[in-house]
N, C-alpha and C positions, 0 to 999 in steps of 0.2 A: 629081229636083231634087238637086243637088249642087252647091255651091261651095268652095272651099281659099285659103284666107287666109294667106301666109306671114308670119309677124313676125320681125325680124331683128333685132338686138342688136350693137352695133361692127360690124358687116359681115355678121356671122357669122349662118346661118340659125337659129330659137332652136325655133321651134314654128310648128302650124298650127293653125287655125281652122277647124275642118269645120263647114261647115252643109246643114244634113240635113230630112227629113221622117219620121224615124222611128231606130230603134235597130239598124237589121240589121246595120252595116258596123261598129258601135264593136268587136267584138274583133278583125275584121279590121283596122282602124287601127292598133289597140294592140296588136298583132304586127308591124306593120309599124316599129313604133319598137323591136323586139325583144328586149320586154320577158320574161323567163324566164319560160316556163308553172308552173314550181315555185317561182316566189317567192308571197307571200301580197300581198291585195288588200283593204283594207278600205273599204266604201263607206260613207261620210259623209253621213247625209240627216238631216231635220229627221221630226216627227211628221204635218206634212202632206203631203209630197213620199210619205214613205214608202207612204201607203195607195194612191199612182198608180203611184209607179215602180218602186221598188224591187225589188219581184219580175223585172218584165222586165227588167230592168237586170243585175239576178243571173243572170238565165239567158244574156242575149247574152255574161254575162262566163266562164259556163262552157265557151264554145267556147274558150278560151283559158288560162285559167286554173282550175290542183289547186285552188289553197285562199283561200276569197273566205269574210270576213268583214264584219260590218254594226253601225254604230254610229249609234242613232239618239238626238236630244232632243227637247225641246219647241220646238217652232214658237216662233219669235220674237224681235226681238231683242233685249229684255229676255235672252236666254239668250246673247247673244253676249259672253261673257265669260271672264276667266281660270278661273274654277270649271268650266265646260263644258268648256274645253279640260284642265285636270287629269283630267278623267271621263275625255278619250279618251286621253288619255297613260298612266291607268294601264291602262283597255281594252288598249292595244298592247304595252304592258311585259307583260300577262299570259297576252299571246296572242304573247309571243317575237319583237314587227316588229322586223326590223333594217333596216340600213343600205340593204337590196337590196330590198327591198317597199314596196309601193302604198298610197298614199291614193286615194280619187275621190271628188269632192266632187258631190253629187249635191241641187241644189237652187238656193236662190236667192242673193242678196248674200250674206245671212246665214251660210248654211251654206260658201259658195266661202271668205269673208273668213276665218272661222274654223276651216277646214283648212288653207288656205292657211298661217296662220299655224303650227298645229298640224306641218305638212310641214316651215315652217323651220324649226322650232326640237326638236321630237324627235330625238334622237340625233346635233342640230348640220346637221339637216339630211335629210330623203327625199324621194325624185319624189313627185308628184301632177299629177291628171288636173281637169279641169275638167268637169265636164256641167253648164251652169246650166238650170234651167228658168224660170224668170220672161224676160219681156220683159227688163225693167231690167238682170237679171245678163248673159242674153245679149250685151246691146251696152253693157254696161259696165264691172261689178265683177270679169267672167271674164279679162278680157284689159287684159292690163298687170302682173301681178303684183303689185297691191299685195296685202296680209292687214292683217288688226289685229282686233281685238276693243275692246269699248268695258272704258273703265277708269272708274269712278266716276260717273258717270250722262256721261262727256266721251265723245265719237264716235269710235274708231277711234283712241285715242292709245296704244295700244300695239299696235305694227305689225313689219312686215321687207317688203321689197320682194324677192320670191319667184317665180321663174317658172315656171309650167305647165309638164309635159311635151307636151301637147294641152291645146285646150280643143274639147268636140263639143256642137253643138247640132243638139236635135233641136225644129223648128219645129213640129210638131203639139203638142206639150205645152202651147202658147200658148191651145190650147181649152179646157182645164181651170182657166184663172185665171179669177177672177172682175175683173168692171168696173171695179175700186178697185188691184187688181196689174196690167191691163193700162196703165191711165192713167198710174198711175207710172212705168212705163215708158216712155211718151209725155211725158214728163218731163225725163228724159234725153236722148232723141231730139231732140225740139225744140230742148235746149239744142245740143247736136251742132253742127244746122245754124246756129245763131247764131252761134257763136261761130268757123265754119271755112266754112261752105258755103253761100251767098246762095241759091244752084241747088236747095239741093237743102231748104231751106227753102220755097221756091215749091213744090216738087214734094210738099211735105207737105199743103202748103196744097189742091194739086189733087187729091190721091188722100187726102182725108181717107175720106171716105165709104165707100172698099175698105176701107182700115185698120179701120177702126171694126169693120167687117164681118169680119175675120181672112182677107180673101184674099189665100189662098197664094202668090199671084205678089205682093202688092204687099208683103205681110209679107217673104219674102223679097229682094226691091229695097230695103226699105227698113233692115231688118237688116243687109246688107251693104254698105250707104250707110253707115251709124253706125259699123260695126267697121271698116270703110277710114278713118276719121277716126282715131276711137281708136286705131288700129296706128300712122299716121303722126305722131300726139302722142308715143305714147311710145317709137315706136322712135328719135324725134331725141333723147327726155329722158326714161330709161328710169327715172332717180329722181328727179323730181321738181325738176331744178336751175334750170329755165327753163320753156320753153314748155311742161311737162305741167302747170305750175299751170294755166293756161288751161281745162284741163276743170274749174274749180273755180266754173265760172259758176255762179251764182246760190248756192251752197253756202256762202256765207260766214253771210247772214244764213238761209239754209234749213237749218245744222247748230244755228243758235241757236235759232228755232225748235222743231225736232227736239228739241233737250236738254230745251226749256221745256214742252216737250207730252209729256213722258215716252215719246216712241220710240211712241207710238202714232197718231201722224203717219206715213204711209208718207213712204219717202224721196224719191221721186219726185214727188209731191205738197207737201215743203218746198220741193225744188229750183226747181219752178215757180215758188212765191211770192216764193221768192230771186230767180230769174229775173228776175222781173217787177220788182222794186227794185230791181234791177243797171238791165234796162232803161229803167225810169222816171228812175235817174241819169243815163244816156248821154244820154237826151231835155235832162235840165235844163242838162245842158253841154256840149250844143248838136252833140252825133255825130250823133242821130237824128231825127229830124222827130215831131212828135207824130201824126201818119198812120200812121209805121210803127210806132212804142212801140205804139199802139190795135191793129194789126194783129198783132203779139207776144201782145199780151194776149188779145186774140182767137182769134189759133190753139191757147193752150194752152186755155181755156174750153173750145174747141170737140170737148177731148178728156176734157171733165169733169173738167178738174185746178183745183185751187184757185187762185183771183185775189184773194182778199182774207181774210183774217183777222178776219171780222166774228163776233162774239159766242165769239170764243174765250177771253176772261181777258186776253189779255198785252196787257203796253203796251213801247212805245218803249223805254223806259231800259231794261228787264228783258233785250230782244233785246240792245240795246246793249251793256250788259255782257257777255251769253253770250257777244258773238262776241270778244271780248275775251281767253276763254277755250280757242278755239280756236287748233290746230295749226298755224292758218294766219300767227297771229303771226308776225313778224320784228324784232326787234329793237324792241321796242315796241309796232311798228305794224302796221295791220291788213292783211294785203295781199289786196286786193280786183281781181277782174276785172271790168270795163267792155267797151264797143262802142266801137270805132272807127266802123263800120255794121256792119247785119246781115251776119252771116257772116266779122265779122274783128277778133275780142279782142284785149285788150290788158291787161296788169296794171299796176297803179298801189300804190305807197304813203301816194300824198302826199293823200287824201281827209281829211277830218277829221269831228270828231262831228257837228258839226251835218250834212255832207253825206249821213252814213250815217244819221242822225233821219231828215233827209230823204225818203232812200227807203223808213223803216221805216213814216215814216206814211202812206206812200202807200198800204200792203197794209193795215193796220188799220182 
């Protein structure tokens, strides 16, 4: 199994997307972009990645590279912050990385967002490599370049838009998550097809059952369903000025959420419930049929992601305000994604409180 995903930037070829069944071919890639065997390589994993991959990871990297170093933290993203990233900034200062050596970010959002960011901004700037392991990072957080680390209990508000040298995924790694990191990911996916692909929605719909099951042919089909969307989002709107907000479905009230459940909400798992309140909005003004919103709501169920907010603490105003608080501001106002129908977003400003009450209480 083998597929190569180009993403392009102004015209210009930028990087690939290898997706994979295993690690044998990552130093062969990463010669192939000819990268110097004597420059230094430090791999970036978290405390749970580290007890799976780490090791092999190091070793496929000595076919290739002298001098490979390892910087791990605490799982989580409580840990995704400026203090984490000072840890590895002075790691690299005292281990001499310069301008011509490696990051690899080896793990999931978490760990990708916060090398990512770490890459643009040491020394103004070093390559880095992509390896996510989670469902979610694979067909999300790896490709497109955004980074950021959370600032003050806020999501992701201090960032740089940063682009991989590679990003490689290796698809067996998907065995080792458990039910609650695969569903989050199923999270994302879903959103995918809503908001770009009718088809390929239906098609989720039909091959739940593989999915569930982690076979390999449907895992990969449907992985590189999701990362053909996400290339052609952001390779039209590589920062964010137009149509990449659109992958922001359901994330408006799923980042408030998130904020209000102290980050021990997985993200995939808010994104749904946003999902589902984005979706329950489009029903009420009249894009979607209450047939298909029940059907929305149903295929994320049916991957055990969350559909309601029942007995969690929060109320209406509380989200309300959060997202208030979020990046997604514009001049005020909240800028929220919608359905035209399944499979074709749209962004809007012009919603107002009672409209976003509206769909807060529909998850409560």
């Amino acid at each position: 199994m083998s597929k190569n995903i180009p993403v392009s930037y102004h015209g210009k070829h930028k990087y690939n997307i290898h997706i994979r069944n295993d690690f044998t071919d990552l130093a062969a890639e990463l010669a192939l972009l000819d990268l110097p065997k004597t420059s230094k390589i430090c791999i970036v994993t978290d405390s749970n990645v580290r007890d799976f991959y780490l090791d092999v990871v190091q070793a496929e990297l000595t076919k290739h590279f002298e001098h490979i170093y390892s910087f791990c933290f605490e799982a989580g993203e409580q840990q995704k912050n400026l203090d984490t990233v000072s840890e590895l900034y002075e790691y690299l200062i005292e281990n001499h990385f310069d301008r011509k050596d490696y990051l690899l970010a080896l793990g999931g959002g978490v760990v990708g967002d916060l090398t990512g960011f770490a890459a643009a901004t040491y020394l103004r700037g070093i390559p880095f490599i992509q390896v996510p392991t989670t469902l979610l990072s694979q067909v999300d957080s790896s490709i497109g370049g955004k980074t950021g680390v959370d600032c003050m209990k806020y999501k992701n508000m201090v960032g740089a838009f940063y682009q991989p040298l590679m990003v490689y995924m290796n698809l067996s790694v998907l065995n080792t998550l458990d039910s609650n990191q695969f569903s989050s990911g199923m999270g994302e996916i879903i959103k995918h097809s809503l908001i770009k692909n009718k088809k390929y929605f239906e098609w989720i719909k039909e091959h739940t059952a593989q999915i569930k099951l982690k076979d390999i042919l449907a895992l990969e089909e449907m992985i590189y369903e999701s990362c053909m969307i996400k290339k052609h989002v952001v390779e039209i709107d590589p920062t964010e000025q137009g149509d990449r907000a659109l992958l922001n479905y359901g994330h408006t009230i799923g980042h408030a959420v998130e904020k209000l459940m102290n980050f021990e909400m997985l993200h995939g798992h808010c994104v749904a419930i946003g999902s589902i309140s984005a979706s329950y909005l489009s029903m009420k003004l009249g894009h979607i049929t209450k047939d298909e919103y029940d059907m929305i709501k149903d295929l994320f169920f049916s991957f055990n992601l969350p559909v309601s907010l029942n007995n969690s603490g929060l109320c209406a105003n509380d989200i309300l305000a959060a997202t208030k608080s979020d990046k997604k501001m514009e001049a005020g106002k909240i800028k929220f994604i919608l359905l035209h129908t399944i499979g074709d977003a749209y962004i809007t400003k012009e919603l107002n409180d009672a409209n976003i009450l509206d769909a807060i209480e529909e998850i409560l």
